[in-house]
N, CA, C and O atoms as a Maestro MAE file, in Angstrom:
{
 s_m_m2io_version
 :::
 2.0.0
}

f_m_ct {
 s_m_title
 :::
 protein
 m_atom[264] {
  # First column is atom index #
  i_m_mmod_type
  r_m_x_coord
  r_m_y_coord
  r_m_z_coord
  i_m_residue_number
  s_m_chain_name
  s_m_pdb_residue_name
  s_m_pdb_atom_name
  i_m_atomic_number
  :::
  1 25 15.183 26.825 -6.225 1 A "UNK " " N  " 7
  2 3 14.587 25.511 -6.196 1 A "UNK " " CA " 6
  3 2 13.093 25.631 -6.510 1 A "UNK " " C  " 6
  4 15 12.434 26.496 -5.933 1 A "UNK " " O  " 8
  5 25 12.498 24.760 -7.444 2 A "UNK " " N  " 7
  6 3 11.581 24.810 -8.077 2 A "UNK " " CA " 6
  7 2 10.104 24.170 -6.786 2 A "UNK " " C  " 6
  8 15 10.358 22.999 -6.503 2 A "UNK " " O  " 8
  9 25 8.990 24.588 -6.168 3 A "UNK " " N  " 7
  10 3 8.624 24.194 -5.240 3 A "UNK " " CA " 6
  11 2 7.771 23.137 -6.342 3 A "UNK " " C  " 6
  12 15 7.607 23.259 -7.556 3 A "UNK " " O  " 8
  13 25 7.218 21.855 -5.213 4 A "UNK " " N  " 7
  14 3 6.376 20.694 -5.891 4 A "UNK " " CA " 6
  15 2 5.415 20.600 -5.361 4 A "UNK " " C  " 6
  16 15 5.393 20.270 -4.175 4 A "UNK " " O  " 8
  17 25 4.239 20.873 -6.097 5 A "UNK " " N  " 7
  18 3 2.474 20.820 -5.689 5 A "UNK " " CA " 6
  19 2 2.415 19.708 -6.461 5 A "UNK " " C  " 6
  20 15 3.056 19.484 -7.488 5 A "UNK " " O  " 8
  21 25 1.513 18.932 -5.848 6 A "UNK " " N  " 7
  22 3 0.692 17.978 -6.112 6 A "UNK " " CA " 6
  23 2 -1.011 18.301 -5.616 6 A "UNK " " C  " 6
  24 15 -1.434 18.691 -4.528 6 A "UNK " " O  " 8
  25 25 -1.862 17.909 -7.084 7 A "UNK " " N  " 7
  26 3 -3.117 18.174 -6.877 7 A "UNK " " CA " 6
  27 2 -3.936 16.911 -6.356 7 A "UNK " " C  " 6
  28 15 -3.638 15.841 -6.886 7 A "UNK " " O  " 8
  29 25 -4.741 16.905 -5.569 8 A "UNK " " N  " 7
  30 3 -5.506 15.950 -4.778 8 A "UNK " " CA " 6
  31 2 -6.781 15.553 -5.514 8 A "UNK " " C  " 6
  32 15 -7.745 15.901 -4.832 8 A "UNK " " O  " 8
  33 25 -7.183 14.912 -6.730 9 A "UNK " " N  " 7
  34 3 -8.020 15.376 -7.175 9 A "UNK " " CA " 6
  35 2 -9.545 15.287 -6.343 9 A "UNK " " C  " 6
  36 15 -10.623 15.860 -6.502 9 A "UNK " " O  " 8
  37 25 -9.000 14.186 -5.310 10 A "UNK " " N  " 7
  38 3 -10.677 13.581 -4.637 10 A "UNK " " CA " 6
  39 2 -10.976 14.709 -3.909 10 A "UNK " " C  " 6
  40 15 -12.140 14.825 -3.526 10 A "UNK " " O  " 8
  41 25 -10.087 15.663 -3.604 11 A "UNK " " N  " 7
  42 3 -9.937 16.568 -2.619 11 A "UNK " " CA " 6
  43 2 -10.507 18.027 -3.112 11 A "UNK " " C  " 6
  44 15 -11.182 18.816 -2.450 11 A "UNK " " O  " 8
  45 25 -10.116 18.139 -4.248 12 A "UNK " " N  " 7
  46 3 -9.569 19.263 -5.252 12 A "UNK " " CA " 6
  47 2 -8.968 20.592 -4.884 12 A "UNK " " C  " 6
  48 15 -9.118 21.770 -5.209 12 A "UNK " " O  " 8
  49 25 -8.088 19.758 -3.914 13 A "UNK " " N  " 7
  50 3 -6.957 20.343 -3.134 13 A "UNK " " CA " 6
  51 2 -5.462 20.604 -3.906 13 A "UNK " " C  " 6
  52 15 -5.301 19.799 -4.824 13 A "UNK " " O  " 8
  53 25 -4.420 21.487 -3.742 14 A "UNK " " N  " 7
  54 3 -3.321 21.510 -4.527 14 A "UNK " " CA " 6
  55 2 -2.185 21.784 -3.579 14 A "UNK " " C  " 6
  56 15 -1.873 22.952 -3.348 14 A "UNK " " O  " 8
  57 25 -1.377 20.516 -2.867 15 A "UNK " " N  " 7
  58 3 -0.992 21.149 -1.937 15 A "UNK " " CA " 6
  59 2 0.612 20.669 -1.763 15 A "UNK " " C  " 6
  60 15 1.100 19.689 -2.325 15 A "UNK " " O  " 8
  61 25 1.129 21.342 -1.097 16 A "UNK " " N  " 7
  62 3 2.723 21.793 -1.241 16 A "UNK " " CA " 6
  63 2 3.824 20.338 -1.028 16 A "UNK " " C  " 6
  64 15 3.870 20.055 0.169 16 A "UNK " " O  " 8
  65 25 4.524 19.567 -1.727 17 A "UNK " " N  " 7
  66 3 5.513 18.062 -1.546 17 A "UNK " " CA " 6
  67 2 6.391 18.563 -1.031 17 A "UNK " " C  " 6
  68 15 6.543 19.652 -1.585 17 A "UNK " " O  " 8
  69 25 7.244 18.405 -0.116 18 A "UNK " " N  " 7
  70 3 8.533 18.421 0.186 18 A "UNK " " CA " 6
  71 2 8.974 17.625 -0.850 18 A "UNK " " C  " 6
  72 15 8.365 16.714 -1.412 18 A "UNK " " O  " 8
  73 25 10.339 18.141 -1.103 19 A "UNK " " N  " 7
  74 3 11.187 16.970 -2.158 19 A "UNK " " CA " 6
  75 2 11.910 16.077 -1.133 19 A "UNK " " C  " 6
  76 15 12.399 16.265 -0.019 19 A "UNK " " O  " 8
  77 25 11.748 14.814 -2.135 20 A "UNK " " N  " 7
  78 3 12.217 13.198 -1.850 20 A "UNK " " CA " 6
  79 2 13.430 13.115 -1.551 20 A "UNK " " C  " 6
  80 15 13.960 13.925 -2.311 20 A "UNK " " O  " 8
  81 25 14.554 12.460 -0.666 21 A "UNK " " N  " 7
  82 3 15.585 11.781 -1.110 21 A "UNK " " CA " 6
  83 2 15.638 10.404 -1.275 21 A "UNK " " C  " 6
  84 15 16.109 10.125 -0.173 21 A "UNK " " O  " 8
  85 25 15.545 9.665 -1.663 22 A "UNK " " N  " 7
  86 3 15.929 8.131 -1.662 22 A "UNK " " CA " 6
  87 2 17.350 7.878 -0.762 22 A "UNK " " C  " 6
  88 15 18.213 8.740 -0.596 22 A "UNK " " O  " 8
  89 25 17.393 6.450 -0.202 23 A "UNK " " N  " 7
  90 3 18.052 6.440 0.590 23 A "UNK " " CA " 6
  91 2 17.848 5.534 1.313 23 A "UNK " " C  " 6
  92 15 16.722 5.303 1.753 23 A "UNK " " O  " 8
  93 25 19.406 4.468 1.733 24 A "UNK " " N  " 7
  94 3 19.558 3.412 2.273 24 A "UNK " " CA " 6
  95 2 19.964 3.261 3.677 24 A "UNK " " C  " 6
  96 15 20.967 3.759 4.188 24 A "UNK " " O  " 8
  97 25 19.042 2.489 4.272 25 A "UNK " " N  " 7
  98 3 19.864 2.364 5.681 25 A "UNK " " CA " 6
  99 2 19.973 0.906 6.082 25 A "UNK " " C  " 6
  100 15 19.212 0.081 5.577 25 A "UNK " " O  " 8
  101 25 20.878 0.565 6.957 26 A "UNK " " N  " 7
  102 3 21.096 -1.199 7.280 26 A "UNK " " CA " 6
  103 2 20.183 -1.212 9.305 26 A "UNK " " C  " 6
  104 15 20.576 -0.917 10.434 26 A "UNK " " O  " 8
  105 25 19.376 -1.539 8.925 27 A "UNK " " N  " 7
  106 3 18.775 -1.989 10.084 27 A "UNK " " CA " 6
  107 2 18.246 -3.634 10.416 27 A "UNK " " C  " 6
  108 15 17.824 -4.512 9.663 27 A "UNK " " O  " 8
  109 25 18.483 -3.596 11.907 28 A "UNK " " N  " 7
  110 3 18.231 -5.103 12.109 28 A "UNK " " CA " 6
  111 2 17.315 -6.084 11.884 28 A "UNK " " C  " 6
  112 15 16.626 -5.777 12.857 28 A "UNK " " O  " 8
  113 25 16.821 -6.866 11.485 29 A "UNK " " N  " 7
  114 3 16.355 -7.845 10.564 29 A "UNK " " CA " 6
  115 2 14.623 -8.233 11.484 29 A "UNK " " C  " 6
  116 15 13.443 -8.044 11.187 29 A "UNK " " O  " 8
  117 25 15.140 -8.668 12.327 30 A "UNK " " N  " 7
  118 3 13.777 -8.731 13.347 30 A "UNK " " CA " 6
  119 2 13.435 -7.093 13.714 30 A "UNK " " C  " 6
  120 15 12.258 -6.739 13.641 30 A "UNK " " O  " 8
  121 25 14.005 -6.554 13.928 31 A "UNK " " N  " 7
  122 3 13.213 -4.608 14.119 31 A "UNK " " CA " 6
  123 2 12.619 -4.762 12.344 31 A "UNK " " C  " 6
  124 15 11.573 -5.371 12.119 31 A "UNK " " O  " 8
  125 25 13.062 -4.420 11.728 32 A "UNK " " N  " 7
  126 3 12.469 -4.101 9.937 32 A "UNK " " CA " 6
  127 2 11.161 -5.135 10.229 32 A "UNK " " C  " 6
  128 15 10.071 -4.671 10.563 32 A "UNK " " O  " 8
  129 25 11.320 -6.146 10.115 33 A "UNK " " N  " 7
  130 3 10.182 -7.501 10.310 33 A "UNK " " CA " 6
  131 2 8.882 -6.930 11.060 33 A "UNK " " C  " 6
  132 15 7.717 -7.138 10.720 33 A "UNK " " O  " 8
  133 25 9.408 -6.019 12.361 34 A "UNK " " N  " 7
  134 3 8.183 -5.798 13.551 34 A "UNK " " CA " 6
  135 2 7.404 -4.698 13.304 34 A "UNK " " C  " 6
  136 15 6.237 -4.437 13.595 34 A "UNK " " O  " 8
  137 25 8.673 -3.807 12.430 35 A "UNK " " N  " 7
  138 3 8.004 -2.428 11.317 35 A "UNK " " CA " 6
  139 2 7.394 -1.990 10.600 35 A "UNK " " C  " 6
  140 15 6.714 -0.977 10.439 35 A "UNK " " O  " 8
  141 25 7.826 -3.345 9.832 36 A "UNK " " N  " 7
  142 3 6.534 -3.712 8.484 36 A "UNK " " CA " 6
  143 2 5.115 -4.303 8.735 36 A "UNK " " C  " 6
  144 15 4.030 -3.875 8.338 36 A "UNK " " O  " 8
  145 25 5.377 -5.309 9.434 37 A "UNK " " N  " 7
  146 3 4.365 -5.847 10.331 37 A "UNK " " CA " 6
  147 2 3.132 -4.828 11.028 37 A "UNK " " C  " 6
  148 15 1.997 -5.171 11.357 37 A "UNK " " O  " 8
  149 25 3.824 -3.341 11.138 38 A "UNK " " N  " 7
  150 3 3.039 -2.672 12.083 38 A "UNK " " CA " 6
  151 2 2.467 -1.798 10.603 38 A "UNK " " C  " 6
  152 15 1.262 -1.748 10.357 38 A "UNK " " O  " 8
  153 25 3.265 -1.295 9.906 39 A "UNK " " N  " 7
  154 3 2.576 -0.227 8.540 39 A "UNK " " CA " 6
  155 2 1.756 -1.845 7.953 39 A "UNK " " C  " 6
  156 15 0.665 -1.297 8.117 39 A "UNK " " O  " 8
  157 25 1.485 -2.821 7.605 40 A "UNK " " N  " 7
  158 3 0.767 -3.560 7.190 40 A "UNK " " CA " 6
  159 2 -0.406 -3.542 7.826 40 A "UNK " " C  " 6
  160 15 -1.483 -3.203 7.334 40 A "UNK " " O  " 8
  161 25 -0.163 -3.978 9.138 41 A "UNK " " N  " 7
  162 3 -1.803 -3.564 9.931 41 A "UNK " " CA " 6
  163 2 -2.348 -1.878 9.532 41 A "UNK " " C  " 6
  164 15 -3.478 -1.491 9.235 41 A "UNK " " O  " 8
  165 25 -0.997 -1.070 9.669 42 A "UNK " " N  " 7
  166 3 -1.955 0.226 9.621 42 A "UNK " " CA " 6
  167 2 -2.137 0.625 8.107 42 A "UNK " " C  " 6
  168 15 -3.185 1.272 8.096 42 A "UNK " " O  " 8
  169 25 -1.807 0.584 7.256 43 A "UNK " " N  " 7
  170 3 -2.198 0.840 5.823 43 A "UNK " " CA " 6
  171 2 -2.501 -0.275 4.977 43 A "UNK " " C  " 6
  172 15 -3.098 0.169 3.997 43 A "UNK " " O  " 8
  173 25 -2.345 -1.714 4.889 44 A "UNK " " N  " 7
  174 3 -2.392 -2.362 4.267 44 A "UNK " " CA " 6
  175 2 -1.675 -2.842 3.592 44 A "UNK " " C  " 6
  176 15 -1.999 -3.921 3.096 44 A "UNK " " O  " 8
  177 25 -0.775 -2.432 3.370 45 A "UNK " " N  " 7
  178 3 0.652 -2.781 2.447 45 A "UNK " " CA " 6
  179 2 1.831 -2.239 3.077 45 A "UNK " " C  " 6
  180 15 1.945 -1.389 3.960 45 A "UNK " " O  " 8
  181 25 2.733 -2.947 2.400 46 A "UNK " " N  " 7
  182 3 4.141 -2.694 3.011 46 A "UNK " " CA " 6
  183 2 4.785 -1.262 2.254 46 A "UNK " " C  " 6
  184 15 5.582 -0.519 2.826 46 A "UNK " " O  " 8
  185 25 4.290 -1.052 0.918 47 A "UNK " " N  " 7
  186 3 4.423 -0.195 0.315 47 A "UNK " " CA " 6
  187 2 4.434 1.562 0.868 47 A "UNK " " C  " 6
  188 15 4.821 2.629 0.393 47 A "UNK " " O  " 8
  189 25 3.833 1.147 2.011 48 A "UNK " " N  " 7
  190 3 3.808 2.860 2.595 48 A "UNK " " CA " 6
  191 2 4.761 3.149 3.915 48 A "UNK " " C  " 6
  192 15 4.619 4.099 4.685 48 A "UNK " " O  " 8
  193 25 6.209 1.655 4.038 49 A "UNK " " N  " 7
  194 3 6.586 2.178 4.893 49 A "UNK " " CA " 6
  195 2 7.480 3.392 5.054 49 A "UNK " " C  " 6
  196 15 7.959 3.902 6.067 49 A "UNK " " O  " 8
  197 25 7.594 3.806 3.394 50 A "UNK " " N  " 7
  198 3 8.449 5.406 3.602 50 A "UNK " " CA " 6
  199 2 7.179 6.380 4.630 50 A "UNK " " C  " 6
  200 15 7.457 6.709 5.783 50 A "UNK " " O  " 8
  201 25 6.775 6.486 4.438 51 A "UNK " " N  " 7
  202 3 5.385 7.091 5.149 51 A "UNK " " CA " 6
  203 2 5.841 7.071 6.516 51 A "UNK " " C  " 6
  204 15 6.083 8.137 7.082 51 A "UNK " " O  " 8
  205 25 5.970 6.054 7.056 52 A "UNK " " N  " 7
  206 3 5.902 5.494 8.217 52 A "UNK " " CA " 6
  207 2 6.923 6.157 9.041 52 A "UNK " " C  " 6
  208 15 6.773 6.908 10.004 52 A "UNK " " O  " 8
  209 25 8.406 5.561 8.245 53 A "UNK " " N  " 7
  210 3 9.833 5.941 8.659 53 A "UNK " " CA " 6
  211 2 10.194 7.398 8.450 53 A "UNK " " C  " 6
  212 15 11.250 7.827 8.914 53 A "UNK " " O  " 8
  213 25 9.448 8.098 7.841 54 A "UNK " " N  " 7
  214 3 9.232 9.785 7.457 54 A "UNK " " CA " 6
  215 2 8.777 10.478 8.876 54 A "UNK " " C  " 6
  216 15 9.464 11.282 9.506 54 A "UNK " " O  " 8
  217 25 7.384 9.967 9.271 55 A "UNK " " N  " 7
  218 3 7.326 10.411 10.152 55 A "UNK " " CA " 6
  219 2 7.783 9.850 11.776 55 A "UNK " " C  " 6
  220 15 7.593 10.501 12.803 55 A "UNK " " O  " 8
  221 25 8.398 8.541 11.704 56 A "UNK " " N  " 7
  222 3 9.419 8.566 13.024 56 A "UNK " " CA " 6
  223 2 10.509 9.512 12.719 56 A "UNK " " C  " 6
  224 15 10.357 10.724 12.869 56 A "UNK " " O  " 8
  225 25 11.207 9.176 12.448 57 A "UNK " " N  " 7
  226 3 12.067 10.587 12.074 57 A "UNK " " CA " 6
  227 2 11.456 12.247 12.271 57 A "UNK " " C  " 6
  228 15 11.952 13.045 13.066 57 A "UNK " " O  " 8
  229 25 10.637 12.458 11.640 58 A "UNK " " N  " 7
  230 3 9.902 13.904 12.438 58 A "UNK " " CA " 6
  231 2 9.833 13.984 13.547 58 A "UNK " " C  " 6
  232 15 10.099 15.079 14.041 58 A "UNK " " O  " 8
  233 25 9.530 13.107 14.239 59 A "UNK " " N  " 7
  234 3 8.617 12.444 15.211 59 A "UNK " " CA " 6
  235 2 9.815 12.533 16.474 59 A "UNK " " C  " 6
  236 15 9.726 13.320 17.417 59 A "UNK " " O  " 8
  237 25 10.971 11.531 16.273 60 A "UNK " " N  " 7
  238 3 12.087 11.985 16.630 60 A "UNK " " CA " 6
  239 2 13.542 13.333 17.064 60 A "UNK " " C  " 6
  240 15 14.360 13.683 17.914 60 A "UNK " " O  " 8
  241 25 12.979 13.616 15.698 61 A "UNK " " N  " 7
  242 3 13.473 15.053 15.847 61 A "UNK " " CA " 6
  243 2 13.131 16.359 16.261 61 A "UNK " " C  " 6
  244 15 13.796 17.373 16.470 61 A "UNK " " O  " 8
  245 25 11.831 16.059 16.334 62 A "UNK " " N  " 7
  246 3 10.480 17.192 17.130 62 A "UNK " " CA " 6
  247 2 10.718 16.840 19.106 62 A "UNK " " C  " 6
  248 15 10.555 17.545 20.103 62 A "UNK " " O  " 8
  249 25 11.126 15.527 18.907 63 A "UNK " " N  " 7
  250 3 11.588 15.330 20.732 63 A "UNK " " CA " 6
  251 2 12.835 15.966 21.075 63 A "UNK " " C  " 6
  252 15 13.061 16.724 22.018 63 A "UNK " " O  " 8
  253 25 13.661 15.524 20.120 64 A "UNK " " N  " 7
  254 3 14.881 15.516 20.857 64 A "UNK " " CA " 6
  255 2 16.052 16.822 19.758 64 A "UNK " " C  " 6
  256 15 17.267 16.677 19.623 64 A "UNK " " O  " 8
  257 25 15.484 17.611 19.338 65 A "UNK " " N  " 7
  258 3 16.113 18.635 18.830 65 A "UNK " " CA " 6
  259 2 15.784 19.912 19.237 65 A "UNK " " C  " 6
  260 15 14.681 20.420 19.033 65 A "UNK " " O  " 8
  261 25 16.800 20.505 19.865 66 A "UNK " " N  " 7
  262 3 16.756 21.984 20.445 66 A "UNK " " CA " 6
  263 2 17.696 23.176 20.228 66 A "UNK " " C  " 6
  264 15 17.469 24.250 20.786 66 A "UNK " " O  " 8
  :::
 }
 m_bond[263] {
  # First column is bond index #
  i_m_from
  i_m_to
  i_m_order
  :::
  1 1 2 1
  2 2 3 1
  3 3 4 2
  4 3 5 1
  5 5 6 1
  6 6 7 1
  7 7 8 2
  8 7 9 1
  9 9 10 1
  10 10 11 1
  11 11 12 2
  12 11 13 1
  13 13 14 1
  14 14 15 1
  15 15 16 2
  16 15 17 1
  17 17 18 1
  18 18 19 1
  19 19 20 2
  20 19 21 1
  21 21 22 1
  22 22 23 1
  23 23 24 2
  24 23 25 1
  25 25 26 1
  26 26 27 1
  27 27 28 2
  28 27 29 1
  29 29 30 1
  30 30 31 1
  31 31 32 2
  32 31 33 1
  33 33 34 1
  34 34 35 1
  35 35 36 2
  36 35 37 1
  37 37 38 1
  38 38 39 1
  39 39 40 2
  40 39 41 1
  41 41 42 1
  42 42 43 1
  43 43 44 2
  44 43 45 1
  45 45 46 1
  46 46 47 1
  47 47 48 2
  48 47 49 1
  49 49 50 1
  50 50 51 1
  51 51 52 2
  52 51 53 1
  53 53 54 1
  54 54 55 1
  55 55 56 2
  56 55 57 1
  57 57 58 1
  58 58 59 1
  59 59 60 2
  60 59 61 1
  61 61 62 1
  62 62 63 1
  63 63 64 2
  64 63 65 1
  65 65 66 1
  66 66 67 1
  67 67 68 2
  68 67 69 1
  69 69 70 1
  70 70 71 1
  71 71 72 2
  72 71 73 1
  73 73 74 1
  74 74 75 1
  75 75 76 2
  76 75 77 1
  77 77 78 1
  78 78 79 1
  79 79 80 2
  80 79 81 1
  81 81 82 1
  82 82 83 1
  83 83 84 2
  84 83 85 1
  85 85 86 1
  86 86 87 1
  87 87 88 2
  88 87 89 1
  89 89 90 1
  90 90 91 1
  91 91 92 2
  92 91 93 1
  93 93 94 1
  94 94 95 1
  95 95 96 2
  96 95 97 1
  97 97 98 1
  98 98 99 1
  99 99 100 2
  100 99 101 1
  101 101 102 1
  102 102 103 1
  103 103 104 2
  104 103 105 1
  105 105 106 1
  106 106 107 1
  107 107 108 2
  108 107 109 1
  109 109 110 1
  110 110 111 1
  111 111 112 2
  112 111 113 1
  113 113 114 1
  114 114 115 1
  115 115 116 2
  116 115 117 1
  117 117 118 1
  118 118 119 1
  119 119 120 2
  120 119 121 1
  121 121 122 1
  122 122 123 1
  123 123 124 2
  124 123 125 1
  125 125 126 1
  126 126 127 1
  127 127 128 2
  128 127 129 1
  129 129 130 1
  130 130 131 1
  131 131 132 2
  132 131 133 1
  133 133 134 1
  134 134 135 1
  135 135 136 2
  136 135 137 1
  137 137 138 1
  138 138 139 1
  139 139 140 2
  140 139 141 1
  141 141 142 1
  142 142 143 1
  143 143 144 2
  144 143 145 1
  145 145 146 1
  146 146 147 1
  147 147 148 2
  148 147 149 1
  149 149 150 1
  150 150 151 1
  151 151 152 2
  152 151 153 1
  153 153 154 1
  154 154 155 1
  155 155 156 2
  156 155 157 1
  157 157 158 1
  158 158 159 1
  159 159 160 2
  160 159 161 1
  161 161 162 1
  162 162 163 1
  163 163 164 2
  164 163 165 1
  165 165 166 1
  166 166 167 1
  167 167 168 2
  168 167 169 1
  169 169 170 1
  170 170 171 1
  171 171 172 2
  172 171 173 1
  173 173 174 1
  174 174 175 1
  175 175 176 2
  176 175 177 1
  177 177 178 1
  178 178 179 1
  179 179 180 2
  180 179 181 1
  181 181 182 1
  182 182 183 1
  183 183 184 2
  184 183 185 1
  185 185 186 1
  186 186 187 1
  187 187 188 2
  188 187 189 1
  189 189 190 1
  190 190 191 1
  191 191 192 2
  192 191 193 1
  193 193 194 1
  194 194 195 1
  195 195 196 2
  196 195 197 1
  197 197 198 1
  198 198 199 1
  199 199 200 2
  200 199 201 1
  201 201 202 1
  202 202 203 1
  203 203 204 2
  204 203 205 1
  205 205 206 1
  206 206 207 1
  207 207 208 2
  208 207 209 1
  209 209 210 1
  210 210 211 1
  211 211 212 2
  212 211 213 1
  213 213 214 1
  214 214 215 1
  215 215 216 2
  216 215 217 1
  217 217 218 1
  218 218 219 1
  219 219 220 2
  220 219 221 1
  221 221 222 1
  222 222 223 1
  223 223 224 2
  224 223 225 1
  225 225 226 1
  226 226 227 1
  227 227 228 2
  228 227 229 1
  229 229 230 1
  230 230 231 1
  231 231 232 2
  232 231 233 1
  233 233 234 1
  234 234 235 1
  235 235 236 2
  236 235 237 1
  237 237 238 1
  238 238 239 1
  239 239 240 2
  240 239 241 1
  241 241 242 1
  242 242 243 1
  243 243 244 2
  244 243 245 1
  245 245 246 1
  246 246 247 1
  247 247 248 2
  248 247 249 1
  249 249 250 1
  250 250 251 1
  251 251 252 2
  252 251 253 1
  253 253 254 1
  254 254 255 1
  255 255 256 2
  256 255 257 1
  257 257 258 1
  258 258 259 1
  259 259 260 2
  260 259 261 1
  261 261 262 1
  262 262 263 1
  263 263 264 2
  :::
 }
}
């Protein structure tokens, strides 16, 4: 497997991507609503809630995996 750097240029940093999966999940309508709502206050756009849901999931699995 081919590893994926991405260069930072503001940074002029070059540093290591995990690879992506894309990927659907069905969650409840008012939770998604209160989710987005929360990555909007914290980044500005709704656009970064992979970001978000990336790291609950870490976040999750760093608690409760042994």
């Amino acid at each position: 497997m081919l590893k994926a750097y991405k260069f930072y240029a503001h940074t002029s940093v070059w540093l290591y991507e995990m690879p992506k999966r894309r990927t659907t999940i069905l969650v409840d309508d008012e939770l998604w609503k209160r989710f987005l709502t929360y990555v909007v206050r914290k980044h500005g756009a709704a656009k970064k809630a992979s970001i978000e849901v990336e790291a609950a999931v870490q976040e999750y699995l760093d608690r409760h995996e042994k």
